[in-house]
C-alpha positions in Angstrom: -131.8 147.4 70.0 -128.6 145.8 69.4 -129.4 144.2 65.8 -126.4 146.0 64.3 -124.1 145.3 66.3 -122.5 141.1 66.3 -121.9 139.0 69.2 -118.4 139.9 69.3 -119.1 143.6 69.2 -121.8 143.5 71.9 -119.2 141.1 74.2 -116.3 143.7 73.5 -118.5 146.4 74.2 -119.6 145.3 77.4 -116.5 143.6 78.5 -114.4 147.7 77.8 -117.6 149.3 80.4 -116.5 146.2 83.0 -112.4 147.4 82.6 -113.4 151.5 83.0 -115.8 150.0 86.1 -112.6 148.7 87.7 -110.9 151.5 87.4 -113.7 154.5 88.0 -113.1 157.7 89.8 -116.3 159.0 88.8 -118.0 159.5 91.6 -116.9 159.7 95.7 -117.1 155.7 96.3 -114.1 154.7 94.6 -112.2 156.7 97.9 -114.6 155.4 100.5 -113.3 152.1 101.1 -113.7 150.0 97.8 -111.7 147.0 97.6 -113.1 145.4 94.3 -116.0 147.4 92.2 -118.5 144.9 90.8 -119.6 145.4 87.3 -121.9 142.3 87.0 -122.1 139.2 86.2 -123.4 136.7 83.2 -123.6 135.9 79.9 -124.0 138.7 77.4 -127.0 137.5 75.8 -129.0 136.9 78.6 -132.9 137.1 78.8 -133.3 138.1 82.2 -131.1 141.1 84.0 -131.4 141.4 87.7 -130.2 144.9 89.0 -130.0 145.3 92.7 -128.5 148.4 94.8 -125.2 148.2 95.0 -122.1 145.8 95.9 -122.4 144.8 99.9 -119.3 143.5 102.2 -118.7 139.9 100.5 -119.4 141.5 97.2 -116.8 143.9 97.5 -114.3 141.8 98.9 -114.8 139.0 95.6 -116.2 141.9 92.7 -119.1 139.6 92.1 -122.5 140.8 92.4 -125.0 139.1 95.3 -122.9 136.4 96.9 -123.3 136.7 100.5 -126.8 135.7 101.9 -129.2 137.7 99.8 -127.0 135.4 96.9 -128.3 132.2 98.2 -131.5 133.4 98.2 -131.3 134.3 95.1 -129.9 131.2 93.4 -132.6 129.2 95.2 -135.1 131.2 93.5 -134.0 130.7 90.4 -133.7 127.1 91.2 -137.4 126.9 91.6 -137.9 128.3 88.2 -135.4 125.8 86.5 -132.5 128.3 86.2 -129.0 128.9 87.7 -127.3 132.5 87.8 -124.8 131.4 84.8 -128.0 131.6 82.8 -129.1 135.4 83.8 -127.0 138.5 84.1 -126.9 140.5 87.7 -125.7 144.0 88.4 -126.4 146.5 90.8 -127.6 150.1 90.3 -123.8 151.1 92.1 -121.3 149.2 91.2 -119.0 150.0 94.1 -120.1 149.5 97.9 -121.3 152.0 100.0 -119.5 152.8 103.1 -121.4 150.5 105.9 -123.7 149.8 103.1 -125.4 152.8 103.7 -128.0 153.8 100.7 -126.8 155.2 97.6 -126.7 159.1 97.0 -128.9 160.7 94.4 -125.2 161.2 92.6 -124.0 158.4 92.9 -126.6 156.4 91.4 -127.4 159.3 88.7 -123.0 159.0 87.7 -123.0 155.1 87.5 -126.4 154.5 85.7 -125.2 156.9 83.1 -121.8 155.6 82.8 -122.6 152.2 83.0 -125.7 150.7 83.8 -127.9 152.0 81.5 -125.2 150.8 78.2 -125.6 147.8 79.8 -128.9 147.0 79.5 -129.0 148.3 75.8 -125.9 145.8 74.9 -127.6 142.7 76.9 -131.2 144.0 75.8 -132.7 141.4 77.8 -136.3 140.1 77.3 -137.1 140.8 81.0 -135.4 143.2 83.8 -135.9 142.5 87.0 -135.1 144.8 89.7 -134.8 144.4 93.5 -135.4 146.5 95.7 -136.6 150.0 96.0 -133.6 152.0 94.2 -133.4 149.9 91.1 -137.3 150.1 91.1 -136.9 153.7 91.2 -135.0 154.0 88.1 -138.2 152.6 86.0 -140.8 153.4 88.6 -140.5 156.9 89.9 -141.9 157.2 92.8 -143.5 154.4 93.5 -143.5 152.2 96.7 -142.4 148.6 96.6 -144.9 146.8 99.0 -147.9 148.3 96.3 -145.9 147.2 93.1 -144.4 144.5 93.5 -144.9 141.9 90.9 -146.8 144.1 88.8 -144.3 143.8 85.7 -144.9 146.9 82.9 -143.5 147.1 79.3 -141.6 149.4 77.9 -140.2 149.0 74.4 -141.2 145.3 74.5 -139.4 144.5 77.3 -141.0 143.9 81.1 -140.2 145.8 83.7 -140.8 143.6 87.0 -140.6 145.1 90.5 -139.3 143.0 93.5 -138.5 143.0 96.7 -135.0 142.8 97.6 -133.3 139.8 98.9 -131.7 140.9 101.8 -135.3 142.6 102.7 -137.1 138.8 102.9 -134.6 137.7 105.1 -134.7 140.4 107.3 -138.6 139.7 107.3 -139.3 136.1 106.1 -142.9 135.9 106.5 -143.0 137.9 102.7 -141.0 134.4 101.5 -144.1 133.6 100.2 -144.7 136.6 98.4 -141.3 136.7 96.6 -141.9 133.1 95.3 -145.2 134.1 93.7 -143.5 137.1 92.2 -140.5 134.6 91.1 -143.0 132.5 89.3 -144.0 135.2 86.8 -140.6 135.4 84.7 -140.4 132.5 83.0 -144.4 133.6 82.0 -143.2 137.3 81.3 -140.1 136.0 79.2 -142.4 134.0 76.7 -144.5 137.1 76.3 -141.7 139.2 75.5 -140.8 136.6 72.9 -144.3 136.5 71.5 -144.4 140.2 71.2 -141.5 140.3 69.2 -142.3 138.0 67.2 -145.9 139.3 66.6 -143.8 142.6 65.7 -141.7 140.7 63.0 -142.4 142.1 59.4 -142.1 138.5 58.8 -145.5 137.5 61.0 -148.7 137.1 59.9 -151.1 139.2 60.1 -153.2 139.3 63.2 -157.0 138.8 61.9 -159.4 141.6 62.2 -161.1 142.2 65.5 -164.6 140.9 65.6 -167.2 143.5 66.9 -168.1 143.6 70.5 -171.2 141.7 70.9 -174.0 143.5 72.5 -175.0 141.1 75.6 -178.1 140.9 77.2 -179.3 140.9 81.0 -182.4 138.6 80.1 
């Protein structure tokens, strides 16, 4: 997805959407009480992309995505897969706050993934996407309900699409803890598949061997 473009191009690319971020007017949210917008954070070539909702109070007030409570969480899951937040990239659907952290309007979510989001995850093109919580869910998994999908990863393009619960949601209700960790646990799994599939798409991979006829089995 981003073969021709270099390293350079890609970082210059993204870091020009995170200047026209901090300075949007697209939408009503940028006059309701935003103190920093919050593009997202990480390196550029990251494998895994975490996209929450949108910015929350500590978020706005440092323009860094998920540093509050549902942060900590989050860096602790990654701990338990053997990875730090300098290693992934995390955004938000929004990239400015909310008033009250209310939910994000249909508009606002439909102005900011086209002007932003959606650029971003074809100039990372990570290897796995993870979203959290039901509005970035909904951006791959129309109409869909969280508590039935979650963990259920899809592909699209060669890349997984992996539904999760939101941070601030398990902590609000810790007896699904255990649930997120189990869902946690897949990345690293779904990252080497990613890796496998495009390398089995290469032009330079062998050739897969022919499939074998199904054999007829027997119930005696």
């Amino acid at each position: 997805m981003t073969d021709s473009l270099s390293l350079e191009q890609r970082r210059a690319r993204l870091e020009a959407i995170a200047a026209s971020v901090k300075t949007c007017t697209k939408c009503p949210l940028h006059a309701q009480g935003r103190t920093n917008p919050v593009p997202g954070a990480g390196p550029y070539t990251a494998e895994i992309m975490f996209i929450g909702e949108g910015p929350g109070f500590n978020e706005d007030k440092q323009g860094l995505p998920f540093v509050g409570q549902s942060g900590r969480l989050l860096e602790e899951l990654l701990a338990m897969i053997g990875l730090n937040r300098s290693q992934v990239f995390i955004t938000n659907v929004v990239k400015c706050r909310p008033p009250e952290n209310r939910d994000p309007l249909p508009e606002e979510v439909s102005t900011c993934t086209n002007s932003y989001l959606f650029e971003q995850i074809k100039l990372i093109d990570p290897k796995v996407i993870v979203t959290l919580g039901r509005f970035s869910m909904g951006l791959f998994f129309p109409d869909a309900k969280i508590t039935q999908i979650h963990g259920r990863a899809k592909w699209v393009d060669g890349r997984a699409i992996l539904p999760l619960f939101h941070p601030a949601a398990i902590l609000r209700n810790l007896s699904q803890r255990p649930l997120m960790d189990e869902d946690f646990k897949k990345i690293p799994q779904l990252v080497q598949e990613a890796k496998d599939r495009a390398a089995a798409a290469s032009p330079s991979a062998a050739p897969l061997p022919p499939e074998e006829p199904p054999t007829q089995l027997t119930l005696f």
